[in-house]
N, CA, C and O of each residue as an XYZ file, in Angstrom:
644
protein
N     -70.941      8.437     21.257
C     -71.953      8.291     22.277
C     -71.388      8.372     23.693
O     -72.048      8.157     24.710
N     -69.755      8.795     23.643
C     -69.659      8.963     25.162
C     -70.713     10.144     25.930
O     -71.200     11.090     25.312
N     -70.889      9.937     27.041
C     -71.647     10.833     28.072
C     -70.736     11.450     29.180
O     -70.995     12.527     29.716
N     -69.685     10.707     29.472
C     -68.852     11.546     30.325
C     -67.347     10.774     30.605
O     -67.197      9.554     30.534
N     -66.456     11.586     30.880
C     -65.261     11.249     31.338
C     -64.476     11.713     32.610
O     -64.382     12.836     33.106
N     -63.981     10.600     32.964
C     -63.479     11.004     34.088
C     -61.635     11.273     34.067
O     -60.948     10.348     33.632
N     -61.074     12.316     34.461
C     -59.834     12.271     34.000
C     -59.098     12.712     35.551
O     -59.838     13.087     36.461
N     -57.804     12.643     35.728
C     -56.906     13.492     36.453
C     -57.152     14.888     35.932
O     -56.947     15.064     34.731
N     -57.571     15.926     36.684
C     -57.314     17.423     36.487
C     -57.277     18.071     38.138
O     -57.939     17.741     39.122
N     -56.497     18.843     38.016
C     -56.268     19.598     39.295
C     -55.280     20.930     38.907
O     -55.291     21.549     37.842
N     -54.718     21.094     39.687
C     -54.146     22.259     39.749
C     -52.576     22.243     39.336
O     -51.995     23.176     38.783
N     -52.038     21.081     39.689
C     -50.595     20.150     39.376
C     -50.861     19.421     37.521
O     -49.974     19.088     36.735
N     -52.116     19.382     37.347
C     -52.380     18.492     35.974
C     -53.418     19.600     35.090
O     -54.618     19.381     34.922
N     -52.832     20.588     34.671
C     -53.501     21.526     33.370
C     -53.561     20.889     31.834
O     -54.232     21.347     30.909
N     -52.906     20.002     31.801
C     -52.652     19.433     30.580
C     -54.244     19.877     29.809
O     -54.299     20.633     28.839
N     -55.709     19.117     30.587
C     -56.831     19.079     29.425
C     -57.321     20.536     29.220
O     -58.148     20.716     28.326
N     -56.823     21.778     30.081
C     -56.983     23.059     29.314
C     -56.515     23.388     28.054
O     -56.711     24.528     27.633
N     -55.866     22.484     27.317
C     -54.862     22.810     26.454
C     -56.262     21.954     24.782
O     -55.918     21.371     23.754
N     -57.472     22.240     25.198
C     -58.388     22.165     24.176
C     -59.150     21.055     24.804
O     -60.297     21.167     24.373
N     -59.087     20.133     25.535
C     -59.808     19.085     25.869
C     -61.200     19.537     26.480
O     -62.280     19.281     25.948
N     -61.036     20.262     27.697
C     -62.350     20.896     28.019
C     -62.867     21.209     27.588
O     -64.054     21.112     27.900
N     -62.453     21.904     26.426
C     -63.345     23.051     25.213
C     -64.411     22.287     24.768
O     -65.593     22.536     25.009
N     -63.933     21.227     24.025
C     -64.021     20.142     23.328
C     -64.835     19.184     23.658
O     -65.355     18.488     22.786
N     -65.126     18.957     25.259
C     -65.937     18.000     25.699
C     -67.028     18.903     26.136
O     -68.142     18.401     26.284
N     -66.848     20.248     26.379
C     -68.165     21.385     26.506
C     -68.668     21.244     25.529
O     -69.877     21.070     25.685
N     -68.178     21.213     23.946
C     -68.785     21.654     23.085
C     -69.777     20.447     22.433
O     -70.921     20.507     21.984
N     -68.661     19.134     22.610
C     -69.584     17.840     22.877
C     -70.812     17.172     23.846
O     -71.356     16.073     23.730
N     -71.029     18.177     24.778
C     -71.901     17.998     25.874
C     -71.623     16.501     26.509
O     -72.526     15.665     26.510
N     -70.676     16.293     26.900
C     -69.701     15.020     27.582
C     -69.308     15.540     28.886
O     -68.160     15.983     28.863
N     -69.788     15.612     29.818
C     -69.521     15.272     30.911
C     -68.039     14.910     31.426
O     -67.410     13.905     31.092
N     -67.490     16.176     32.526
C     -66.256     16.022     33.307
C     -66.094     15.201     34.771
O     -66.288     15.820     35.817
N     -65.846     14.235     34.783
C     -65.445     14.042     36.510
C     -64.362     14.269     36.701
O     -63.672     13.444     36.102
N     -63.477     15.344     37.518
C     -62.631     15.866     37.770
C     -62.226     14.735     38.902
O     -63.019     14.597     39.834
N     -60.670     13.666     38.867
C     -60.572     12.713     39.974
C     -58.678     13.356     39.783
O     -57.814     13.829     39.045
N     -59.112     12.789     41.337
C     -57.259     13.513     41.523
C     -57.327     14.933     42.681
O     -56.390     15.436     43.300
N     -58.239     15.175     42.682
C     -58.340     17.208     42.511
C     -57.330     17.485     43.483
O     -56.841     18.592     43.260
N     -56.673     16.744     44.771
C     -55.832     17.105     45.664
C     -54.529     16.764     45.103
O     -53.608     17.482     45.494
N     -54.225     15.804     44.248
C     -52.862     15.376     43.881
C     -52.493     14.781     44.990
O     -51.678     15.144     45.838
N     -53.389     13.496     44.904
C     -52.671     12.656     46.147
C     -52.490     13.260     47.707
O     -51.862     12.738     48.628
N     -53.075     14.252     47.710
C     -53.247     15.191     49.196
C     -52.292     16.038     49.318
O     -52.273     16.668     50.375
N     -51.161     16.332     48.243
C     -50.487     17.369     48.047
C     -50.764     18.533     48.024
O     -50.295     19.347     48.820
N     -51.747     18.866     46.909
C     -52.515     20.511     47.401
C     -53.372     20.142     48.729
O     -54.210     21.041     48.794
N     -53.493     19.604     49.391
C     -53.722     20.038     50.770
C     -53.955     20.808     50.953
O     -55.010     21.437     51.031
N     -51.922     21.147     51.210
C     -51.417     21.986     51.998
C     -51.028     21.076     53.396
O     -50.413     21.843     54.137
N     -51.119     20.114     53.852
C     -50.804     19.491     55.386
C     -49.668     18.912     55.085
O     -49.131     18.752     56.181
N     -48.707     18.346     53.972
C     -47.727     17.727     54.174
C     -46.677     18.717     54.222
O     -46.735     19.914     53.939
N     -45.411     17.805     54.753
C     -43.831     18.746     54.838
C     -43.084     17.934     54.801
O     -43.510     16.809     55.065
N     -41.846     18.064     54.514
C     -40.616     17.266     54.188
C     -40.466     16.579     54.964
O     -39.783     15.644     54.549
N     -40.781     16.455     56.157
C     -41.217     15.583     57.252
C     -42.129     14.219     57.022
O     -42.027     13.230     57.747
N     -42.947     14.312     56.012
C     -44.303     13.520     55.910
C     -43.835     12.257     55.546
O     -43.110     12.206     54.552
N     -44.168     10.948     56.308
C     -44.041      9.924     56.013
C     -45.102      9.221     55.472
O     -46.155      9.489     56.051
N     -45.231      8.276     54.412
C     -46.483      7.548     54.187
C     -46.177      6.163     54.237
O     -45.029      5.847     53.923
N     -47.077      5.163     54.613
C     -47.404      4.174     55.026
C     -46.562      3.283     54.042
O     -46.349      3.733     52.916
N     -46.031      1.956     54.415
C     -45.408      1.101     53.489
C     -46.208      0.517     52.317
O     -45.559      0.139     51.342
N     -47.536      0.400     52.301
C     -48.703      0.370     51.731
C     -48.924      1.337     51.156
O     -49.349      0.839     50.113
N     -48.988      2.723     50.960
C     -49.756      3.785     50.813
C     -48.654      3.999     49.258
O     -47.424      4.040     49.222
N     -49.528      4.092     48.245
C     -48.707      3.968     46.535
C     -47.779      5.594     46.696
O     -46.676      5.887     46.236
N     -48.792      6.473     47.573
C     -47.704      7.935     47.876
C     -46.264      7.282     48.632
O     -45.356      8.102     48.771
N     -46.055      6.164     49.021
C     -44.785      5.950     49.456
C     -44.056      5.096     48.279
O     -43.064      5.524     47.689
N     -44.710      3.740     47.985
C     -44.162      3.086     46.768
C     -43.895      3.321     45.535
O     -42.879      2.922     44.964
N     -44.672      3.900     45.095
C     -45.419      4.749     43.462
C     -44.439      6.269     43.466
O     -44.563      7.116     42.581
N     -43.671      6.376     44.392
C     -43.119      8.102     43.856
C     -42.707      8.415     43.150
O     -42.686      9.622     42.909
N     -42.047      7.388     42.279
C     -41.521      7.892     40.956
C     -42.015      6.527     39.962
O     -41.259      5.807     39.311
N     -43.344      6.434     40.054
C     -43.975      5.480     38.794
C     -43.549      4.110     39.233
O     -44.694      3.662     39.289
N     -43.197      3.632     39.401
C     -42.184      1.922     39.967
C     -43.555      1.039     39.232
O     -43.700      0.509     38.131
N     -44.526      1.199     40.555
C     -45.899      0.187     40.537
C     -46.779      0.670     39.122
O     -47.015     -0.294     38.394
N     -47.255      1.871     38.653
C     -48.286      2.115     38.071
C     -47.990      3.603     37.397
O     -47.070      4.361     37.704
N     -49.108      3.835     36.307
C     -48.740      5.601     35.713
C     -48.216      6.258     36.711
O     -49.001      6.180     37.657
N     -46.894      7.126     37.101
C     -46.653      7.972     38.177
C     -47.433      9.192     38.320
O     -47.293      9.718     39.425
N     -48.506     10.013     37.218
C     -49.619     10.658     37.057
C     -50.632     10.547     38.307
O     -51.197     11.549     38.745
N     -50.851      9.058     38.934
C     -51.647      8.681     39.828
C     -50.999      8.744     41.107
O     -51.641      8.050     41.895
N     -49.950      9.306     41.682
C     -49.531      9.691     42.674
C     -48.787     10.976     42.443
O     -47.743     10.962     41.792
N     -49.266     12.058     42.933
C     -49.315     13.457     43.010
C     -49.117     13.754     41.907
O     -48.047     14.327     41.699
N     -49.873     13.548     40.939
C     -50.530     14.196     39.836
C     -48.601     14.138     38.600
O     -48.357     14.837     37.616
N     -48.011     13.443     39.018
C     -46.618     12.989     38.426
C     -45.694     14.118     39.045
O     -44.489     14.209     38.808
N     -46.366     14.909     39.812
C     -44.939     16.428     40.715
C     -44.436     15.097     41.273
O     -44.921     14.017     41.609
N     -42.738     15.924     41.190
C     -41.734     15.472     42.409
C     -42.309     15.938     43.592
O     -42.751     17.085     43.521
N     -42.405     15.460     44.479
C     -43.223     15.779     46.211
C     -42.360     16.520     46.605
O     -42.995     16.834     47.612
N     -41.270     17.203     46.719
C     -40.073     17.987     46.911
C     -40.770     19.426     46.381
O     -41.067     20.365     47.120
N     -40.941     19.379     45.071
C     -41.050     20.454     44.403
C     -42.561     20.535     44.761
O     -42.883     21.455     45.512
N     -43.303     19.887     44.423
C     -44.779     20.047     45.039
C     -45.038     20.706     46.597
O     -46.111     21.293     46.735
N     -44.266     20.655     47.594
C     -44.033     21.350     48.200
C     -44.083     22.683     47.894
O     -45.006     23.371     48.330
N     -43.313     23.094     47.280
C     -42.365     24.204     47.331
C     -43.601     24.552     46.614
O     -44.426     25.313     47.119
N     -43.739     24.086     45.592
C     -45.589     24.893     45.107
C     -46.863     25.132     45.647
O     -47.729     25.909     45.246
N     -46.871     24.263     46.737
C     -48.083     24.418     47.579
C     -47.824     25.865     48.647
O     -48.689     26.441     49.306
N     -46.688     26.122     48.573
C     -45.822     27.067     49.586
C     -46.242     28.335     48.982
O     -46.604     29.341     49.592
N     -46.119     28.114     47.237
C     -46.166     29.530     46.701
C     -47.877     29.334     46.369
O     -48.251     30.492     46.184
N     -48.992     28.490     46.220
C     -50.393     28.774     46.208
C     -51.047     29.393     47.621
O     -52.075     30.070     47.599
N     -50.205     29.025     49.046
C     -50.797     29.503     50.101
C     -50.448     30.775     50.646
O     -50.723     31.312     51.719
N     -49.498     31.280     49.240
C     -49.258     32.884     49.517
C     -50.794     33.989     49.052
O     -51.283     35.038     49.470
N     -51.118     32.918     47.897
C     -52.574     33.863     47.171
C     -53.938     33.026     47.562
O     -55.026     33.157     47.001
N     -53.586     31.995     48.824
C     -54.653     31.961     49.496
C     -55.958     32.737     49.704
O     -55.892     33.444     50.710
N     -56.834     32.795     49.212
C     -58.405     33.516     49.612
C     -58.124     33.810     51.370
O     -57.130     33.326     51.910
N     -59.182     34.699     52.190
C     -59.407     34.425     53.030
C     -60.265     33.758     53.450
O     -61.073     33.806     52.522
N     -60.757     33.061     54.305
C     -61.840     31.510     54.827
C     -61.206     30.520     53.936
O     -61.954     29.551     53.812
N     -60.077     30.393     53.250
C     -60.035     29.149     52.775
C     -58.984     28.496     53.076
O     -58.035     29.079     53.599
N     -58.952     27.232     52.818
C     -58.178     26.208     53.728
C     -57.705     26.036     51.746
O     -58.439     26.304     50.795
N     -56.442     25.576     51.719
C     -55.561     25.198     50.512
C     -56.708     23.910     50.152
O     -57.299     24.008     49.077
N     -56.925     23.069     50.782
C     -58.312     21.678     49.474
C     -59.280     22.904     49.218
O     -59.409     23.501     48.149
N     -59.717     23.077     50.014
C     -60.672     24.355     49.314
C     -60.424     25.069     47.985
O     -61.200     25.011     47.031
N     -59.003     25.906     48.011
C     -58.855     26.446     46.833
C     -58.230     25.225     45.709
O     -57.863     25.487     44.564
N     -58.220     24.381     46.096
C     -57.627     23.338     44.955
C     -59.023     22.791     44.154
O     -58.956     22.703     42.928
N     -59.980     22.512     44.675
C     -60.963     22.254     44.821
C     -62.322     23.647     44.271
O     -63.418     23.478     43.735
N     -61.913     24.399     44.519
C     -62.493     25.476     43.556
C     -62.157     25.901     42.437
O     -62.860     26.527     41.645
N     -60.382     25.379     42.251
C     -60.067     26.009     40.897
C     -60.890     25.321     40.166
O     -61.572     25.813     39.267
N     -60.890     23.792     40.589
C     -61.264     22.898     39.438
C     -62.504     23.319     39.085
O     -62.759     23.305     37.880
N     -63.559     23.790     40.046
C     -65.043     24.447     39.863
C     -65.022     24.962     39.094
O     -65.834     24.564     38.258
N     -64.337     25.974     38.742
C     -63.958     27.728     38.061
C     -64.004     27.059     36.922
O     -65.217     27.200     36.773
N     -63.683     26.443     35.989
C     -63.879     25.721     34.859
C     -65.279     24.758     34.509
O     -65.531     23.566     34.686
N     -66.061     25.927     33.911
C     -67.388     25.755     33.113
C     -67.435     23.988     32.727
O     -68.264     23.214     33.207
N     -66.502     23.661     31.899
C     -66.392     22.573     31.325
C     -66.620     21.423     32.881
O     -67.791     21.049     32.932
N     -66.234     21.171     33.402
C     -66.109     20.315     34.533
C     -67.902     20.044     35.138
O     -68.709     20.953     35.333
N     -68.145     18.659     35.321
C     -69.315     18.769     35.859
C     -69.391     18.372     37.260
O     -70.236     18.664     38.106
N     -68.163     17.526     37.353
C     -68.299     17.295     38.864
C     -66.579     16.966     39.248
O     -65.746     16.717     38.376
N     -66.265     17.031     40.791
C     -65.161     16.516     41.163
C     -65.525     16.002     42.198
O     -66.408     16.395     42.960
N     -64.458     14.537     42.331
C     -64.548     14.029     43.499
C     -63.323     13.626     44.454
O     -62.317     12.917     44.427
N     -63.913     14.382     45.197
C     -62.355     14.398     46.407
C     -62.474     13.203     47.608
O     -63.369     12.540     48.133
N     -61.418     13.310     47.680
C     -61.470     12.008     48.937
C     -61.741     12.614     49.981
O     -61.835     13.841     50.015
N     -61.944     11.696     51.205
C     -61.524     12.466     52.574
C     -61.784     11.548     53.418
O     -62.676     10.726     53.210
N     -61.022     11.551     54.530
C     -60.641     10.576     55.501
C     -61.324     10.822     56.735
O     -61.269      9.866     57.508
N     -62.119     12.089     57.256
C     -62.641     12.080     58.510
C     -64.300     13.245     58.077
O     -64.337     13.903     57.037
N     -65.129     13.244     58.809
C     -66.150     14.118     58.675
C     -65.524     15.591     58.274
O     -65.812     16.229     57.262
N     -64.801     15.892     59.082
C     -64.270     17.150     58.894
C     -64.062     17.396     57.574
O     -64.544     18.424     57.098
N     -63.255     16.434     56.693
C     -62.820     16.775     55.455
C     -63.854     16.963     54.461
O     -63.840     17.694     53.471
N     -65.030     15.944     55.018
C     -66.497     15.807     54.032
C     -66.808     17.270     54.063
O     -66.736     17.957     53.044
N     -67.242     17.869     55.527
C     -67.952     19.369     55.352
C     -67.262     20.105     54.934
O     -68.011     21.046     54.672
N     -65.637     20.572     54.470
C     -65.185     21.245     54.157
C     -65.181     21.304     52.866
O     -65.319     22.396     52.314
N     -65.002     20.001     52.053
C     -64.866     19.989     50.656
C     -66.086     20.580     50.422
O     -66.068     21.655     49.823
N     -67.623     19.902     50.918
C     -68.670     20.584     50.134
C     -69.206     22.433     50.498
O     -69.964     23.145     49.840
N     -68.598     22.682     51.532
C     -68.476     24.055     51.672
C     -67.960     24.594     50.565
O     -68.173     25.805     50.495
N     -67.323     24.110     49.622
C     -67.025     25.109     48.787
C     -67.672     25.641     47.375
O     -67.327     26.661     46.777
N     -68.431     24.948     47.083
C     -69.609     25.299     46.061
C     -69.853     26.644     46.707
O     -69.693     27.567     45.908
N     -70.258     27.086     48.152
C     -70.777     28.076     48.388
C     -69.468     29.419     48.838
O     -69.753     30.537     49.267
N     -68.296     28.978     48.626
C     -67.374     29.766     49.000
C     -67.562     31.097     47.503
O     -68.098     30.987     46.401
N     -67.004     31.990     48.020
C     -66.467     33.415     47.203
C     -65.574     32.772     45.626
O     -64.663     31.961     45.458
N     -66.384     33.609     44.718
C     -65.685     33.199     43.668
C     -64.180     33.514     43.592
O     -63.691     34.397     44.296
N     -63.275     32.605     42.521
C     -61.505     32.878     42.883
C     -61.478     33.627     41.739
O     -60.402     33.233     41.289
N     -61.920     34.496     40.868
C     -61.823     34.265     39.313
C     -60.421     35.417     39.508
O     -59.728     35.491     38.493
N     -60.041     36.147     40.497
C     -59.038     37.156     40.280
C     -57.323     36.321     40.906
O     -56.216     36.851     41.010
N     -57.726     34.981     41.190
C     -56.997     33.641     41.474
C     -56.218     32.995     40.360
O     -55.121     32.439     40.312
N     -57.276     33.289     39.370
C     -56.630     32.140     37.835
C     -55.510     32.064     37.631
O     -54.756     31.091     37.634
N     -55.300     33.392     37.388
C     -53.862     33.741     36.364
C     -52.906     33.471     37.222
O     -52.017     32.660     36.960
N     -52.991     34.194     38.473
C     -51.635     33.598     39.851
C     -51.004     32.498     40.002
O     -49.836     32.208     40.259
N     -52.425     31.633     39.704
C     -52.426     29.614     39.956
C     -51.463     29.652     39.019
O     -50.268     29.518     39.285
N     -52.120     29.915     37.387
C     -51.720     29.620     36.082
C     -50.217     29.847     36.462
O     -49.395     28.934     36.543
N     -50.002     30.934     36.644
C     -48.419     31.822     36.776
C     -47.677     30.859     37.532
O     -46.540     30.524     37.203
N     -48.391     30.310     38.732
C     -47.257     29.360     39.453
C     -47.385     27.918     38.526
O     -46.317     27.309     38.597
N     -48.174     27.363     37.863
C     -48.233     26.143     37.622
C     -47.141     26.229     36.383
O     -46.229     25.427     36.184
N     -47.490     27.513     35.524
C     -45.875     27.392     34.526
C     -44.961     27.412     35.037
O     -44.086     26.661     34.607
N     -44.575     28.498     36.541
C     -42.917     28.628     37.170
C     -42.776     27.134     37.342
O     -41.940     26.495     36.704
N     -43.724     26.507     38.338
C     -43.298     25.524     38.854
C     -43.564     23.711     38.272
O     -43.144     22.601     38.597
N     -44.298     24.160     37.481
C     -44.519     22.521     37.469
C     -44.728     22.010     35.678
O     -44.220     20.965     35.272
N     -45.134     22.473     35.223
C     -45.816     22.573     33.982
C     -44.889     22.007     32.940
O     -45.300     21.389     31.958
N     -43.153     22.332     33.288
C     -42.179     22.115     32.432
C     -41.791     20.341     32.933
O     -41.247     19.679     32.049
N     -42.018     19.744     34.057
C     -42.180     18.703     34.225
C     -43.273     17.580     34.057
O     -43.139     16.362     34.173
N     -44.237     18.221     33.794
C     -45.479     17.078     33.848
C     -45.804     17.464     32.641
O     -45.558     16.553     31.850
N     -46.319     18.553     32.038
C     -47.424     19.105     31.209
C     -47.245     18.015     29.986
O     -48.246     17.355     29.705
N     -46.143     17.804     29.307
C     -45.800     16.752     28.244
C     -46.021     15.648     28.066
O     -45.999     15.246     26.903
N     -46.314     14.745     29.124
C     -46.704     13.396     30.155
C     -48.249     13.020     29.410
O     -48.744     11.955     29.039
N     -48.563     13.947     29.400
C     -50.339     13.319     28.828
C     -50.889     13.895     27.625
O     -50.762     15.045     27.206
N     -51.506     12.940     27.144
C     -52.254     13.921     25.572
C     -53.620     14.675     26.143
O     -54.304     15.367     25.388
């Protein structure tokens, strides 16, 4: 009798492509897509520079200490998450800002019924919901896919059932 679930999925966390979506489509169960930025990593605004707050679990939590390390940037090393956000803003759309395309991949997947993104100022509100109406990515997939195996997939993907 579940009706819906809410999981980590984004662009850093493919793990529930691996039959889960299928599976909860075919169950008519309901997706809330939470996470979708990876802790504000797909951004795109941070740099090796970026400091976070003594408070903020992106400073305490970087390598799991406090809680699942899954819940701060989706379990990427922030080093290497970098370096991946570097290679998604090469196949950037045009009009789109990197939350945008992080935020649409998750769309692009039928299975998903909703995501919910954070955001810290008005600006971030109108941008996230601008994207329901943005240009479809579907010639995007495989690129994402392609970087999420180079880069990340061999570190996290194992981490979750």
């Amino acid at each position: 009798n579940v009706k819906s679930i809410q999981l980590v999925f984004n662009m850093f966390r493919q793990k529930p492509l691996d039959g889960f979506l299928k599976l909860a489509k075919e169950k008519k169960v309901a997706i809330i897509a939470r996470g979708p930025l990876a802790s504000g990593l797909l951004g795109g605004e941070f740099n090796k520079e970026t400091k976070f707050a003594e408070n903020d679990h992106r400073n305490y939590n970087i390598n799991g200490e406090a809680f699942d390390i899954g819940d701060t940037f989706s379990g990427v090393n922030f080093l290497k998450g970098l370096k991946t956000v570097d290679k998604l803003k090469e196949i950037l759309p045009i009009n789109y800002t990197m939350s945008q395309l992080a935020l649409k991949w998750i769309l692009m997947h039928k299975a998903v019924t909703t995501v919910i993104p954070g955001a810290v100022s008005p600006r971030q509100v109108e941008s996230n919901c601008k994207v329901s109406d943005l240009k479809d990515i579907g010639e995007k997939m495989t690129m994402i896919k392609k970087i999420y195996d180079d880069f990340i997939k061999m570190d996290v993907h194992q981490k979750w059932n």
